[in-house]
ZADOPA-328213 format. One line per field, with one value per atom (N, C-alpha, C): residue in one letter; chain; x, y, z. Coordinates in steps of 0.1 Angstrom, whole numbers, plus 5000, padded with zeros to 4 digits. Last residue first. Layout:
<nodes>
r c(A; ...)
c c(A; ...)
c1 c(X; ...)
c2 c(Y; ...)
c3 c(Z; ...)
</nodes>
This chain:
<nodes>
r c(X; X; X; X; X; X; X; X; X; X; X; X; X; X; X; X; X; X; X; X; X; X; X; X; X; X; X; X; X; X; X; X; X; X; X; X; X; X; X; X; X; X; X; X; X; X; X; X; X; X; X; X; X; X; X; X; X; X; X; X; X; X; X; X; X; X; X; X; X; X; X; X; X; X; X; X; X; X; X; X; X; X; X; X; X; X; X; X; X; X; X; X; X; X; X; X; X; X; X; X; X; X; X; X; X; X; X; X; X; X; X; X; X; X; X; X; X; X; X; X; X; X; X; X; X; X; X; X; X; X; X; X; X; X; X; X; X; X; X; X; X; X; X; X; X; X; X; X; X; X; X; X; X; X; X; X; X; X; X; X; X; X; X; X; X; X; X; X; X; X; X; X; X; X; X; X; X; X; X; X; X; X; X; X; X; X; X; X; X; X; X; X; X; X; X; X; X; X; X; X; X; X; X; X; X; X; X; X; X; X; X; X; X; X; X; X; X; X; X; X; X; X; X; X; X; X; X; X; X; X; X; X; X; X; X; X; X; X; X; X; X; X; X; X; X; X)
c c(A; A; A; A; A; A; A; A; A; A; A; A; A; A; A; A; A; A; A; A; A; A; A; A; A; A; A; A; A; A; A; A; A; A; A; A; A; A; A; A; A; A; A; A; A; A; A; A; A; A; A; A; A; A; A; A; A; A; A; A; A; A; A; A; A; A; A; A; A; A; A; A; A; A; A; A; A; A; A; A; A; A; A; A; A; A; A; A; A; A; A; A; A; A; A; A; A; A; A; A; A; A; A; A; A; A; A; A; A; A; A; A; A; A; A; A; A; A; A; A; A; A; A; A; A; A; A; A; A; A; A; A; A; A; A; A; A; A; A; A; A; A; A; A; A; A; A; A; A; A; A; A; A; A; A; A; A; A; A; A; A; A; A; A; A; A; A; A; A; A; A; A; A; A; A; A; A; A; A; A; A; A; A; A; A; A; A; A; A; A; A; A; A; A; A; A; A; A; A; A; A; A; A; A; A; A; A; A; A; A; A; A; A; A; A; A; A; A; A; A; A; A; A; A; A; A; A; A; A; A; A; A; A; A; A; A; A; A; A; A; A; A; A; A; A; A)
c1 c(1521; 1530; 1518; 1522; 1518; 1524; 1551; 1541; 1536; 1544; 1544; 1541; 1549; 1536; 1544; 1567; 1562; 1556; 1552; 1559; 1556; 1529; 1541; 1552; 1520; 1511; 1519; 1535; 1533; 1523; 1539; 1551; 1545; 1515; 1522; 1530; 1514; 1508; 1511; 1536; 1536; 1531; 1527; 1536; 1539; 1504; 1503; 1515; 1513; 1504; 1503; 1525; 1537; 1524; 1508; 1514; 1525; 1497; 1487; 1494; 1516; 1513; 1505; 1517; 1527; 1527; 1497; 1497; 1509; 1501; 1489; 1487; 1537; 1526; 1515; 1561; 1553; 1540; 1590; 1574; 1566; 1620; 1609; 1600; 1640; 1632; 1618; 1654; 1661; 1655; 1638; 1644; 1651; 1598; 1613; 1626; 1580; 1581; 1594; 1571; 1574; 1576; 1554; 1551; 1558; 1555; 1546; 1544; 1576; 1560; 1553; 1599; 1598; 1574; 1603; 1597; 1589; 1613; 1595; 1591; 1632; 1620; 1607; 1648; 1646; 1633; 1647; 1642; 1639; 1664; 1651; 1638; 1683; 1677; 1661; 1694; 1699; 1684; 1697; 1688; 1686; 1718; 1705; 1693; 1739; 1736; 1720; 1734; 1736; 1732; 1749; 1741; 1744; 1761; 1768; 1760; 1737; 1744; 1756; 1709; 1726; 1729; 1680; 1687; 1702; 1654; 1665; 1675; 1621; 1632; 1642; 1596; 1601; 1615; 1569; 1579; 1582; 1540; 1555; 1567; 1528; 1529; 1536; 1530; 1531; 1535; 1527; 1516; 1518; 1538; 1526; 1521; 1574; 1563; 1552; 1589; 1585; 1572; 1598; 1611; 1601; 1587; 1586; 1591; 1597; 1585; 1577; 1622; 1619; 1608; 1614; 1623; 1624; 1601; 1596; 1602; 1620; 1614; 1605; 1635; 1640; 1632; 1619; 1616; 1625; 1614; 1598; 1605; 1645; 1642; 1628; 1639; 1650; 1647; 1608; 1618; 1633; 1581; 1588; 1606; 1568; 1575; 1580; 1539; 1551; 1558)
c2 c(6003; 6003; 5998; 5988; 6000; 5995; 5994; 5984; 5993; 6004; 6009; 5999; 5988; 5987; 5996; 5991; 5984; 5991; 6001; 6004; 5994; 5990; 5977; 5984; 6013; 6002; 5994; 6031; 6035; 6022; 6016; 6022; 6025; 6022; 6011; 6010; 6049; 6043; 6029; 6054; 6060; 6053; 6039; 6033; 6041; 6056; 6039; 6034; 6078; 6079; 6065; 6070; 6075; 6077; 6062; 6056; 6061; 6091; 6081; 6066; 6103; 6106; 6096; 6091; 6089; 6093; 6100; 6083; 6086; 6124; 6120; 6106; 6126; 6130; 6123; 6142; 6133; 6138; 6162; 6163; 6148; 6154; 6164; 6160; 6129; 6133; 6139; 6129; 6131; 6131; 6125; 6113; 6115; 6138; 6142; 6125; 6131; 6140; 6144; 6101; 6113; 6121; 6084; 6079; 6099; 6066; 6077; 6081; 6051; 6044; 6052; 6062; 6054; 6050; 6070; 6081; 6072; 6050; 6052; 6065; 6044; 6032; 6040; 6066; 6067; 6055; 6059; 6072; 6072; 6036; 6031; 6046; 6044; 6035; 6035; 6061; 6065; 6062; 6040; 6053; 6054; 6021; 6018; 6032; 6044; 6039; 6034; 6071; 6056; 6050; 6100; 6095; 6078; 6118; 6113; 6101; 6129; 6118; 6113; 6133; 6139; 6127; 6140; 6127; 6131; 6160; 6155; 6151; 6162; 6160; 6158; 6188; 6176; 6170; 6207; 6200; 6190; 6213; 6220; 6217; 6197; 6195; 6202; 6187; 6204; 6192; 6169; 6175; 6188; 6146; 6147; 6160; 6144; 6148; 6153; 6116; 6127; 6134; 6089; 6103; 6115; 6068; 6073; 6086; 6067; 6074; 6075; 6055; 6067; 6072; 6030; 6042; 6056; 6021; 6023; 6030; 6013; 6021; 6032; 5995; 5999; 6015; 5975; 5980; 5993; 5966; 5976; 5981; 5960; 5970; 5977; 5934; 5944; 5960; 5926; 5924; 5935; 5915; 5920; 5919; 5875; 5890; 5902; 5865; 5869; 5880)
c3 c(8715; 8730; 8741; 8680; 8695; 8706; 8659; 8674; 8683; 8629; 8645; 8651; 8598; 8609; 8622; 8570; 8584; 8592; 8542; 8552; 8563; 8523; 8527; 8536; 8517; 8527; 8529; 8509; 8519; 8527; 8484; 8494; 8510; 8471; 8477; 8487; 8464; 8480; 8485; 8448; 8463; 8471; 8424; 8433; 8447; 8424; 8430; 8431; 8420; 8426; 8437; 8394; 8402; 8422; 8377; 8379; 8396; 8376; 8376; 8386; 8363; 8377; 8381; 8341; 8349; 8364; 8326; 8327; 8339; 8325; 8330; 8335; 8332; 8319; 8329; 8353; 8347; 8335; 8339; 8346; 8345; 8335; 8333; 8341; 8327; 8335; 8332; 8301; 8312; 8326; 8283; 8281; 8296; 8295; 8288; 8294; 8304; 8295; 8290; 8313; 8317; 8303; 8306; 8315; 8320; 8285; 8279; 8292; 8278; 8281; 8281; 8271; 8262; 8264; 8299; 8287; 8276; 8317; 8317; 8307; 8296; 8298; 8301; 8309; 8294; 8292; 8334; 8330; 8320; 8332; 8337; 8337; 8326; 8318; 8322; 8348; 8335; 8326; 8367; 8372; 8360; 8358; 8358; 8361; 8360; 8344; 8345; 8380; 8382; 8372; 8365; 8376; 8373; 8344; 8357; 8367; 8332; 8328; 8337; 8356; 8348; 8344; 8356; 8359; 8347; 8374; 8359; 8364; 8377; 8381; 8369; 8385; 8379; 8382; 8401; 8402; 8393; 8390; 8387; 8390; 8402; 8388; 8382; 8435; 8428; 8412; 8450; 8458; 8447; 8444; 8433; 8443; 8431; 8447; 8436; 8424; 8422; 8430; 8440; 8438; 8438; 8429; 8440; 8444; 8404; 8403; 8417; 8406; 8401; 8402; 8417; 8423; 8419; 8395; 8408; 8415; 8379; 8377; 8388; 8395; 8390; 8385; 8394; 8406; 8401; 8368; 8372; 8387; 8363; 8359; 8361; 8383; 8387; 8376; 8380; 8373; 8380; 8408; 8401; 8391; 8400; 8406; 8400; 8396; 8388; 8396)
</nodes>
């Protein structure tokens, strides 16, 4: 099953938040990209951040936000060695 335009959608967001400080969060202006907008309020809706605008991840969200990083980082392309 592939991804849906709104899990990647999500996925962008939870690549965003830096797990190295749990004092770091983020907030998403109502100016911003309608899908960005939705897809914050979706991962509140999931129990995923702390607030409708952003905020902090919650325990499920870092959790989350953990594996969509490393994903990211194993489907980066490869270095050709030399």
């Amino acid at each position: 099953m592939p991804y849906s335009p709104e899990q990647i959608q999500e996925l962008d967001i939870l690549i965003r938040y830096n797990l190295e400080s749990s004092q770091q969060g983020i907030k998403v202006h109502g100016s911003a990209n309608p899908d960005t907008i939705e897809a914050v309020k979706r991962l509140h809706e999931k129990g995923m951040l702390t607030a409708m605008d952003g905020g902090y991840l919650t325990d499920l969200g870092r959790t989350a936000a953990e594996h969509a990083q490393t994903l990211l980082l194993m489907l980066a392309p490869c270095s050709e060695a030399s």
